[in-house]
VEXMAR-583781 format. One line per 10 residues: for each residue x, y, z of N, C-alpha, C. Coordinates in nm, 4 decimals. Last residue first. Example, Ala and Ser with C-alpha at 12.3 -4.5 7.8 and 13.67 -1.06 7.14 Angstrom:
2
1.2850,-0.2250,0.7080,1.3670,-0.1060,0.7140,1.2900,0.0030,0.7870 ~ 1.3190,-0.5690,0.7800,1.2300,-0.4500,0.7800,1.3200,-0.3300,0.7800
***
This chain:
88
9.5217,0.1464,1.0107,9.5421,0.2750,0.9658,9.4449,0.3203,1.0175 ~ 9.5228,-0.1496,1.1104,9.4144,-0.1074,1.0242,9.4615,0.0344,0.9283 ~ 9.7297,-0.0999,1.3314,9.7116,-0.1791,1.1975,9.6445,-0.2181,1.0697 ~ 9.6203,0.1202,1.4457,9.7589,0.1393,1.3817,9.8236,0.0514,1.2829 ~ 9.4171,0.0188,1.5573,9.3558,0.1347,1.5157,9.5507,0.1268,1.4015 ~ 9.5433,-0.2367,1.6763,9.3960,-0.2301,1.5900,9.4239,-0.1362,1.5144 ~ 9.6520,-0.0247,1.9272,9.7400,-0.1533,1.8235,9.6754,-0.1607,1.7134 ~ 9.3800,0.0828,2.0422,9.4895,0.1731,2.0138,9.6231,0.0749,1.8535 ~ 9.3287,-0.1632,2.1230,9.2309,-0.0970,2.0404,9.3043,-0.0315,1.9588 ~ 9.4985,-0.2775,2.2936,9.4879,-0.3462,2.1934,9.4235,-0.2671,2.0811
9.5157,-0.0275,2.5040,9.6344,-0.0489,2.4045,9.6083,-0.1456,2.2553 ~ 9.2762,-0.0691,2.5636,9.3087,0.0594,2.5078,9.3943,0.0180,2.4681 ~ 9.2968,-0.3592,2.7134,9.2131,-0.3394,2.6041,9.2127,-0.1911,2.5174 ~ 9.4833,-0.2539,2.8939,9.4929,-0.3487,2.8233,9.4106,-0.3523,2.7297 ~ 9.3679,-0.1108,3.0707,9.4217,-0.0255,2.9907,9.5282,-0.1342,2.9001 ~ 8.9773,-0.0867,2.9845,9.1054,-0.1296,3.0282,9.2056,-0.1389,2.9902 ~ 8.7689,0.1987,2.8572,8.8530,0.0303,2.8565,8.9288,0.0321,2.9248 ~ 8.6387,0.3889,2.8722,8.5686,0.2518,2.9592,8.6601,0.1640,2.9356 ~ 8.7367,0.5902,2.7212,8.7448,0.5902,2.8145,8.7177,0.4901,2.9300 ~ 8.7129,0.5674,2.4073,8.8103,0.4563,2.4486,8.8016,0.4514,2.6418
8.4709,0.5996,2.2124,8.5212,0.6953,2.3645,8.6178,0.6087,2.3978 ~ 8.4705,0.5086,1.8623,8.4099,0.5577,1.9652,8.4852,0.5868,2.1018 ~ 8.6143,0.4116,1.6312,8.5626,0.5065,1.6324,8.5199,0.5841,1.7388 ~ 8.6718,0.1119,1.7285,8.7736,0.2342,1.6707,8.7530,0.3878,1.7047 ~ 8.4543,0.0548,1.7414,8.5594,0.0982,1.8873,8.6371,0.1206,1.8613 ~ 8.3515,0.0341,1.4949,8.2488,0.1156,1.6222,8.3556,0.1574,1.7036 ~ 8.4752,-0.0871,1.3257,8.4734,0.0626,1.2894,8.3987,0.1324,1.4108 ~ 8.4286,-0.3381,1.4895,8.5822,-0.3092,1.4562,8.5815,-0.1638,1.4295 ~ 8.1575,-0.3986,1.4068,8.2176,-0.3849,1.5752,8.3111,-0.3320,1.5877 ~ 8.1700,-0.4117,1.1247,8.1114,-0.2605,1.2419,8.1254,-0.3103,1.3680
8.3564,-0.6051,1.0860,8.3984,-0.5348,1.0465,8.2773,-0.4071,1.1077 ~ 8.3030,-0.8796,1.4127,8.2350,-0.8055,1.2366,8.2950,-0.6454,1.1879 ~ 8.5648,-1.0273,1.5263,8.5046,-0.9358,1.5247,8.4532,-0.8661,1.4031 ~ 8.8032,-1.1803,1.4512,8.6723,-1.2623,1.5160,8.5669,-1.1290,1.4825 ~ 9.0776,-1.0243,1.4564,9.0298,-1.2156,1.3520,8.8746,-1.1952,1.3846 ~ 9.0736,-0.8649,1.5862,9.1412,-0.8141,1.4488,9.0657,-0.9475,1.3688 ~ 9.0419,-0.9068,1.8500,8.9430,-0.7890,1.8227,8.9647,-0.8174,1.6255 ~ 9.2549,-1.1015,1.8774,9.1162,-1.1518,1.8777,9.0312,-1.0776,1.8085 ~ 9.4821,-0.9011,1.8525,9.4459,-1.0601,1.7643,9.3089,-1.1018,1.7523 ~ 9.4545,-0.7791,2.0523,9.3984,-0.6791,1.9083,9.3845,-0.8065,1.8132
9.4384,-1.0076,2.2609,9.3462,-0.9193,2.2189,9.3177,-0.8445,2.1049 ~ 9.7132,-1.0279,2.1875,9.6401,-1.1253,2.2076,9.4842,-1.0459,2.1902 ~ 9.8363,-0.8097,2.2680,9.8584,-0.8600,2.1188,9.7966,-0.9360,2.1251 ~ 9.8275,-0.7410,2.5483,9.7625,-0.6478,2.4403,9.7437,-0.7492,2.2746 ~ 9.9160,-0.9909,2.6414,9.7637,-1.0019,2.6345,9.7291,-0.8426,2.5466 ~ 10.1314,-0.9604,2.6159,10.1351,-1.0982,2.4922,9.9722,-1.0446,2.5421 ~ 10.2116,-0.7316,2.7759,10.2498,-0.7418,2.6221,10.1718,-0.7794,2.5229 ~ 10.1361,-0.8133,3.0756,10.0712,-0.7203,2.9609,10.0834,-0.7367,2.8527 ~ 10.0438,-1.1373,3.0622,10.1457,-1.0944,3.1061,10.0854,-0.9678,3.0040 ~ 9.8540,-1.3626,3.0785,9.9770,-1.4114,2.9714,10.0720,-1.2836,3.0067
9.6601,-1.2602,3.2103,9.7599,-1.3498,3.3242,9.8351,-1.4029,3.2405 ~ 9.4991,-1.1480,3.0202,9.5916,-1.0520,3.1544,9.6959,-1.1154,3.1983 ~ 9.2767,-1.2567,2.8648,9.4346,-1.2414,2.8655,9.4968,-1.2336,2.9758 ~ 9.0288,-1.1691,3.0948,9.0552,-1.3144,3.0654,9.2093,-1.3851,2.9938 ~ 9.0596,-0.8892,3.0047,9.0884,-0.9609,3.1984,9.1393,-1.0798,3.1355 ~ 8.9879,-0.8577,2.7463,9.1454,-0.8237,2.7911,9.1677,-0.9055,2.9371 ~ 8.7817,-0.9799,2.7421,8.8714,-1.0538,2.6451,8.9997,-1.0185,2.6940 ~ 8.6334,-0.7937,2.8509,8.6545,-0.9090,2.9192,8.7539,-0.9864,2.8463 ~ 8.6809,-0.5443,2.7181,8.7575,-0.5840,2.8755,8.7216,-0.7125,2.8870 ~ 8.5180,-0.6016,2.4869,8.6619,-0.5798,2.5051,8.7353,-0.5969,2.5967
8.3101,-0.6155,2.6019,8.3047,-0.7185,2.5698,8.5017,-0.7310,2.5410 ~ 8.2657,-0.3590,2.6660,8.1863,-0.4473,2.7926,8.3137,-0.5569,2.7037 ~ 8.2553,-0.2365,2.4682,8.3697,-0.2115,2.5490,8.3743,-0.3044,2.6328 ~ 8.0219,-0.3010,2.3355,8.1986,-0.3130,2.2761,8.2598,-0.3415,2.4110 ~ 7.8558,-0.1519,2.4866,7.8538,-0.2991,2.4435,7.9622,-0.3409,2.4568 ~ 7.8896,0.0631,2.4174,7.8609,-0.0208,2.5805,7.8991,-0.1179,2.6088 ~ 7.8451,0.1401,2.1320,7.9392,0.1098,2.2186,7.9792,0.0508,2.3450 ~ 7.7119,-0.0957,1.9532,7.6618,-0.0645,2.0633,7.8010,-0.0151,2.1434 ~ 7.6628,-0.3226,1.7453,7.7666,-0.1897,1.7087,7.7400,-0.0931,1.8428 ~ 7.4619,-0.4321,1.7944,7.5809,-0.5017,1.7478,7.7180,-0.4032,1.7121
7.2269,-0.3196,1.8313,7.2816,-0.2991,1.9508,7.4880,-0.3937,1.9069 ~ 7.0988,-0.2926,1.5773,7.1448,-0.1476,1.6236,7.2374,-0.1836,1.7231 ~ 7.0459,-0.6005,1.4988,7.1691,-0.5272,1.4131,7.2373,-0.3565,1.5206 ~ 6.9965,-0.8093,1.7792,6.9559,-0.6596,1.6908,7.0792,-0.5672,1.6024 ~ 7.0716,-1.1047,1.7733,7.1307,-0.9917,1.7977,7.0541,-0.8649,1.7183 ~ 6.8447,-1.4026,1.8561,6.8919,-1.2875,1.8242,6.9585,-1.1954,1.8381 ~ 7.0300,-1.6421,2.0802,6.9758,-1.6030,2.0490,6.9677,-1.4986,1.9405 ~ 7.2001,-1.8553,2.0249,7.0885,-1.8899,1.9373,7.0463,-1.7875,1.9657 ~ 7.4778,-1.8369,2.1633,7.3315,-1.8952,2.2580,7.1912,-1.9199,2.1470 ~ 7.5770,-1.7027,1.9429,7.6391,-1.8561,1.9872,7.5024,-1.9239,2.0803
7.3635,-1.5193,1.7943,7.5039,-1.5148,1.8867,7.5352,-1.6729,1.9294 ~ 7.2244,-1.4175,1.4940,7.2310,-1.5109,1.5754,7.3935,-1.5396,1.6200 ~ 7.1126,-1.1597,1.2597,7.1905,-1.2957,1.2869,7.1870,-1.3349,1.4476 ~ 6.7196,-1.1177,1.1964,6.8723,-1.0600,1.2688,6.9676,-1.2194,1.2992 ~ 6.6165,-1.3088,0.9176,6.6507,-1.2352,1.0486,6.7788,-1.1954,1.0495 ~ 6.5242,-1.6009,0.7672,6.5990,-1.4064,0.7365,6.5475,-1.3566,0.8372 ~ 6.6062,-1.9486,0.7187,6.5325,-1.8074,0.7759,6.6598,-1.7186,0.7657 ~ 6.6010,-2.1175,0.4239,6.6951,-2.0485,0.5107,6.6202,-1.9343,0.5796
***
């Protein structure tokens, strides 16, 4: 079994530092929220904190919790914001 940094769907490497990357996050949060959007605000906030809540490694989840909410969309702030209230 190779030992490395884990591996994103393309095969390639992920550097553990940039996997918790806020930039990152956020980058990746809005697109999950655009790509919802057209289920209508509601079902795409809940759709999103769904996604952010099932799929996402427990330090992606403590990173955008944790970090500037100011880059998100305000679909993806609400899901974060939802997250942050279901988690505690």
């Amino acid at each position: 079994m190779p030992v490395g940094p884990p591996k994103a769907a393309g095969s390639r490497p992920i550097p553990r530092s940039s996997a918790v990357d806020l930039q990152r996050l956020t980058h990746m949060a809005n697109q999950i929220a655009r790509n919802l959007a057209a289920q209508g605000e509601a079902q795409a906030i809940d759709l999103t904190m769904q996604h952010l809540r099932d799929f996402w490694d427990p330090r992606m989840k403590a990173a955008i919790l944790a970090g500037d909410r100011a880059g998100l969309n305000p679909i993806a702030r609400a899901a974060v914001e939802k997250l942050q209230a279901l988690l505690g």
